[in-house]
ZAGUPA-677139 format. One line per 2 residues: number of its first residue (from 1); their letters; for each residue z, x, y of C-alpha. Coordinates in steps of 0.2 Angstrom, whole numbers, plus 5000, padded with zeros to 4 digits. Layout:
REM residues N
NUM = A = Z:X:Y | ...;
***
This chain:
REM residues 303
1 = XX = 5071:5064:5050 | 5055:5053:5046;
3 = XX = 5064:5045:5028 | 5056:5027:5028;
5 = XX = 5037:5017:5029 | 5043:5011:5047;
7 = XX = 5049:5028:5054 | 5032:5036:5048;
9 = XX = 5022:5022:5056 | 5033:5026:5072;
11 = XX = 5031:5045:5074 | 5018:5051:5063;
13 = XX = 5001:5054:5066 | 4991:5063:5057;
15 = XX = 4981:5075:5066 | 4975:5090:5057;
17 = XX = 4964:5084:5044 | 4952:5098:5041;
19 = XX = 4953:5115:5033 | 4952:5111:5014;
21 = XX = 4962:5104:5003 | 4956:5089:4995;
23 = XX = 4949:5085:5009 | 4929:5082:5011;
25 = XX = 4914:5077:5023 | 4916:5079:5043;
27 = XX = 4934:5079:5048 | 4942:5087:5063;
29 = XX = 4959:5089:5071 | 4963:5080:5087;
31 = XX = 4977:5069:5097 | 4981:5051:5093;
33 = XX = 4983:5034:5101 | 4991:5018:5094;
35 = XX = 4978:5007:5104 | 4963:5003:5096;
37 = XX = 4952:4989:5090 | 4944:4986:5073;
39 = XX = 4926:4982:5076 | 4916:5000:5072;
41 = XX = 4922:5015:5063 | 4914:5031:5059;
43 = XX = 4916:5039:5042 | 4927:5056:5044;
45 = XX = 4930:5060:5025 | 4938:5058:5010;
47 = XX = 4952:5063:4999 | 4943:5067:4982;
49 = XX = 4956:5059:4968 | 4950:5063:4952;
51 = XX = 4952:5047:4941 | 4956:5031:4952;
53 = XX = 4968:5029:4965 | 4976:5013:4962;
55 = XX = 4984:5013:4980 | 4990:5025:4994;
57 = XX = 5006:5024:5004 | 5018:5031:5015;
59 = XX = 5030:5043:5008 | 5044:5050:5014;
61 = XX = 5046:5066:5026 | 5029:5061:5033;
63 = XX = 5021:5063:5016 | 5006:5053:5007;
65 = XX = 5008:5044:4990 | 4992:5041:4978;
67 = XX = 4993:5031:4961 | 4981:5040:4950;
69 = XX = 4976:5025:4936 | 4969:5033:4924;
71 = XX = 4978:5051:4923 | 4995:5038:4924;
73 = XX = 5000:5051:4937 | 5008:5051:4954;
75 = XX = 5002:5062:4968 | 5012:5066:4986;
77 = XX = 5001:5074:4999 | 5003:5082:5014;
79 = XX = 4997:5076:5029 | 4982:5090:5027;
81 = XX = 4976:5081:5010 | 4986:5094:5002;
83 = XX = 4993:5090:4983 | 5011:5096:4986;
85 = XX = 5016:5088:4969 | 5011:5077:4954;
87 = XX = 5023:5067:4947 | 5020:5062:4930;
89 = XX = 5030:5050:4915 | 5032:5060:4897;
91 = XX = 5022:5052:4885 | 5013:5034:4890;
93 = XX = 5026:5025:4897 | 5015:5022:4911;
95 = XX = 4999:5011:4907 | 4995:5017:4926;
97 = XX = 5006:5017:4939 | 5006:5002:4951;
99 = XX = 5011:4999:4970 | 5027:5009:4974;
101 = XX = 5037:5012:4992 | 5051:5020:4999;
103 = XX = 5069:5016:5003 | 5078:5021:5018;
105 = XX = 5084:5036:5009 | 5067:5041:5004;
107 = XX = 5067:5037:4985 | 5052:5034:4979;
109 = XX = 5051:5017:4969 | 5036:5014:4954;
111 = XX = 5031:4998:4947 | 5027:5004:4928;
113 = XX = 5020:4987:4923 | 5019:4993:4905;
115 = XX = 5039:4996:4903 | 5045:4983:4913;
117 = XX = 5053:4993:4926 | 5053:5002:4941;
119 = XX = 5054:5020:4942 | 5063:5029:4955;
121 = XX = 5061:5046:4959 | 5066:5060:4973;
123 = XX = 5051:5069:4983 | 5056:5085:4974;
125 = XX = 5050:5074:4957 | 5065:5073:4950;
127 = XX = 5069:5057:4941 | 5084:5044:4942;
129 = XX = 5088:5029:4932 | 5076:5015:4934;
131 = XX = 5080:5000:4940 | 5076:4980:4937;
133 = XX = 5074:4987:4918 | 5064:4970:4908;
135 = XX = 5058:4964:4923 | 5042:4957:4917;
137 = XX = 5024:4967:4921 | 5030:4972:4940;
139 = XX = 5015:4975:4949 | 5018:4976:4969;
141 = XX = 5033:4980:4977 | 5041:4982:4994;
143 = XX = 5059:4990:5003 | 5059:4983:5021;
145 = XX = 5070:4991:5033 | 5087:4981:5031;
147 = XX = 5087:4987:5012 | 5081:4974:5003;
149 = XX = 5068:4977:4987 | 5057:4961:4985;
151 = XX = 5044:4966:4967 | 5032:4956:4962;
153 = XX = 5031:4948:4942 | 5017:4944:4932;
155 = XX = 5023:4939:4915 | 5036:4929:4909;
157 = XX = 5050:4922:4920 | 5044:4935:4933;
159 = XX = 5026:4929:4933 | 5028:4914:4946;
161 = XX = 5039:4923:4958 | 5044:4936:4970;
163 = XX = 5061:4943:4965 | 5073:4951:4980;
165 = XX = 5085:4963:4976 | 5098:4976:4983;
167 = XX = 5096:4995:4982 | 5103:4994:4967;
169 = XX = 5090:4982:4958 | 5103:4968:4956;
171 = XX = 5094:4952:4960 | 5100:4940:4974;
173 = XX = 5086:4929:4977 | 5070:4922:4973;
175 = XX = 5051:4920:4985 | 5044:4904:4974;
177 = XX = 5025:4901:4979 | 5021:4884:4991;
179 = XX = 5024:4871:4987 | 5012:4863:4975;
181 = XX = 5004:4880:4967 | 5006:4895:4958;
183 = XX = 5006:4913:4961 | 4988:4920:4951;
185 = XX = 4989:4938:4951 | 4999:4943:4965;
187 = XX = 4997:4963:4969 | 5001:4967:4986;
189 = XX = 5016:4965:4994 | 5020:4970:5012;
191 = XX = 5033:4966:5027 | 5032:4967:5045;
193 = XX = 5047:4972:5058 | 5053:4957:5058;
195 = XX = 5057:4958:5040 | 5044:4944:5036;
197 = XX = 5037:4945:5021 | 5018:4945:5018;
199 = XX = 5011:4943:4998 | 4993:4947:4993;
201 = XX = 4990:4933:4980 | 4975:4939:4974;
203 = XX = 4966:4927:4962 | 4971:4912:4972;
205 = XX = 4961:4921:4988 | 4976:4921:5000;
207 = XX = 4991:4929:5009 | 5008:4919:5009;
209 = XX = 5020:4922:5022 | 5040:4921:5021;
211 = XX = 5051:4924:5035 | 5066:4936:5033;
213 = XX = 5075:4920:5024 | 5063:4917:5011;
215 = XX = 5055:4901:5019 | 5036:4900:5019;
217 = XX = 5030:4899:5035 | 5011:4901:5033;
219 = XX = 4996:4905:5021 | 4982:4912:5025;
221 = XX = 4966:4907:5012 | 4951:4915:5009;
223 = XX = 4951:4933:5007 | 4953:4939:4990;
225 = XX = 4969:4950:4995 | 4971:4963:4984;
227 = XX = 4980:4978:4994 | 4991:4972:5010;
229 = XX = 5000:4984:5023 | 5005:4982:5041;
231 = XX = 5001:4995:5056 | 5013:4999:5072;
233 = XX = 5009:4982:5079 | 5014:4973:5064;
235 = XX = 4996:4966:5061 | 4990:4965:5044;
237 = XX = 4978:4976:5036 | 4970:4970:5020;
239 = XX = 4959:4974:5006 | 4946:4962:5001;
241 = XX = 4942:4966:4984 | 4929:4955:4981;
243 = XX = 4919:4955:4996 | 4923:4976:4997;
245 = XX = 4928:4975:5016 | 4946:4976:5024;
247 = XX = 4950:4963:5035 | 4961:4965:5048;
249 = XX = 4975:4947:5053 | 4988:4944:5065;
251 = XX = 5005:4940:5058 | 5001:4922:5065;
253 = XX = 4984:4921:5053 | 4973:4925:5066;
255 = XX = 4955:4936:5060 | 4954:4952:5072;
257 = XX = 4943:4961:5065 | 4933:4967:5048;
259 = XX = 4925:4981:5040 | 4912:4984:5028;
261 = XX = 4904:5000:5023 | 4886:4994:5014;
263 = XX = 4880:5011:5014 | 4876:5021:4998;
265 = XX = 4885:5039:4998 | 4902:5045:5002;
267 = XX = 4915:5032:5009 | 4904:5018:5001;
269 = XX = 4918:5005:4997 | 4916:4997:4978;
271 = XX = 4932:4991:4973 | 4943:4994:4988;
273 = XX = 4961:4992:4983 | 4974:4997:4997;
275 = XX = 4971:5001:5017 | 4983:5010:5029;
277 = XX = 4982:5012:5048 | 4990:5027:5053;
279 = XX = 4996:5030:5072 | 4982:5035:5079;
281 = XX = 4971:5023:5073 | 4964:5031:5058;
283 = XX = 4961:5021:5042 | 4962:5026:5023;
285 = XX = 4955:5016:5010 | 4957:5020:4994;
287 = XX = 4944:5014:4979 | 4948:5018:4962;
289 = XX = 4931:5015:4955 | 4923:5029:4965;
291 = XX = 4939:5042:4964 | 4940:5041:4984;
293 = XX = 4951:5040:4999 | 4939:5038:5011;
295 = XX = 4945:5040:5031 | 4938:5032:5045;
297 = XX = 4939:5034:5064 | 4940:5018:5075;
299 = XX = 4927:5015:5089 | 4942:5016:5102;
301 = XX = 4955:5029:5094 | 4955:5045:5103;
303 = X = 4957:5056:5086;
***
């Protein structure tokens, strides 16, 4: 059973992208291929969501997750583009809904960054109790494979950390930035299969590293980071909001590749704020300025 980021990044690939849905412009089916390279991609499609996708992730069972901004909604897709269900909070609890991931038992976990907790809910949408309730203005989070919840803090006595807890949401330790500085705005947050940990600190234009202890082992400047992930070969795939490309980084730093789409129409990147590689090489961008989740095929994937 496919229940975690790492198991869908290990078995899944999405193959049967046409026939409807949300889905628009040329798309086809095909076989996948994990080896590619990142220097030219063709546009395949998008995923039309309606009032800003904040970000896209894995979900559980093989499933898609969007953060809709402005409709404050949550959306799991099949792998067809295919709405399966919306999760929404009563009333306004939610100011939008920030990063989320998945535990190892396929619980879905939500930054609400207005009430200062994270929300956990089952892929049938029904909600359990929250967790890390006060934690203050969570906005990026992440559930590595040995269990561990690390959430990002932007106010108060969260603001300057990285806060690691158990499934539970009790807190056991803290990621503090290097030596020196300051966290400014940190929104993504990722980890490898190592268990490293990977922070997009987004105003301070860098990515910090931590190995599975918590040290920090390396920062990599200049790329205004604002949506992380890693694909199957644990290299790091990153929005850079600014500059409106994704970069692509190896978990020692190295640059291997970027993309930019200039061009005026559909997949025209404008505020790009979260990238996934899937295991056949195609990319998903999601930009919540232009209501997208554009698609892209690599030069050397076989999809």
């Amino acid at each position: 059973m496919i229940t975690s980021r790492r198991d869908f990044l290990t078995h899944t690939a999405l193959v049967a992208l046409s026939g409807g849905g949300l889905l628009a412009g040329g798309c086809g089916g095909g076989g996948g291929t994990s080896r590619y390279g990142y220097q030219g991609y063709t546009y395949k499609g998008s995923l039309l969501i309606a009032d800003g996708p904040r970000w896209i992730n894995y979900g559980p069972k093989g499933t898609l997750i969007v953060g809709e901004q402005w409709k404050r909604e949550i959306h799991i897709l099949s792998q067809q583009g295919v709405i399966q269900r919306t999760i929404k909070v009563p009333g306004d609890a939610f100011q939008y809904p920030q990063e989320c991931a998945v535990s190892p038992n396929g619980v879905i976990h939500v930054c609400d960054s207005t009430a200062n907790v994270v929300r956990r809910y089952r892929l049938d949408g029904t909600e359990l109790p929250p967790i890390l309730s006060g934690f203050g203005n969570p906005t990026g989070i992440e559930i590595t494979k040995n269990g561990r919840i690390y959430t990002i803090g932007n106010s108060g006595d969260d603001r300057q950390r990285v806060s690691v807890s158990d499934l539970a949401g009790n807190i056991t330790a803290r990621l503090l930035p290097p030596a020196g500085s300051a966290f400014n705005d940190a929104r993504g947050i990722t980890s490898d299969s190592f268990n490293n940990i990977y922070v997009a600190d987004f105003l301070n234009a860098r990515i910090v590293k931590y190995d599975e202890s918590g040290n920090h082992v390396l920062t990599i400047s200049d790329v205004s980071a604002f949506g992380i992930n890693v694909d199957i070969q644990d290299s790091l795939v990153v929005t850079d909001f600014f500059n409106r490309k994704v970069r692509v980084y190896s978990g020692s730093g190295a640059i291997l590749g970027e993309f930019a789409s200039s061009e005026p129409g559909p997949g025209n990147f404008f505020e790009p704020s979260t990238a996934l590689v899937m295991p056949n090489g195609l990319l998903y961008v999601s930009d919540f300025v232009i209501n997208e989740v554009s698609i892209w095929k690599p030069a050397l994937a076989q999809v």
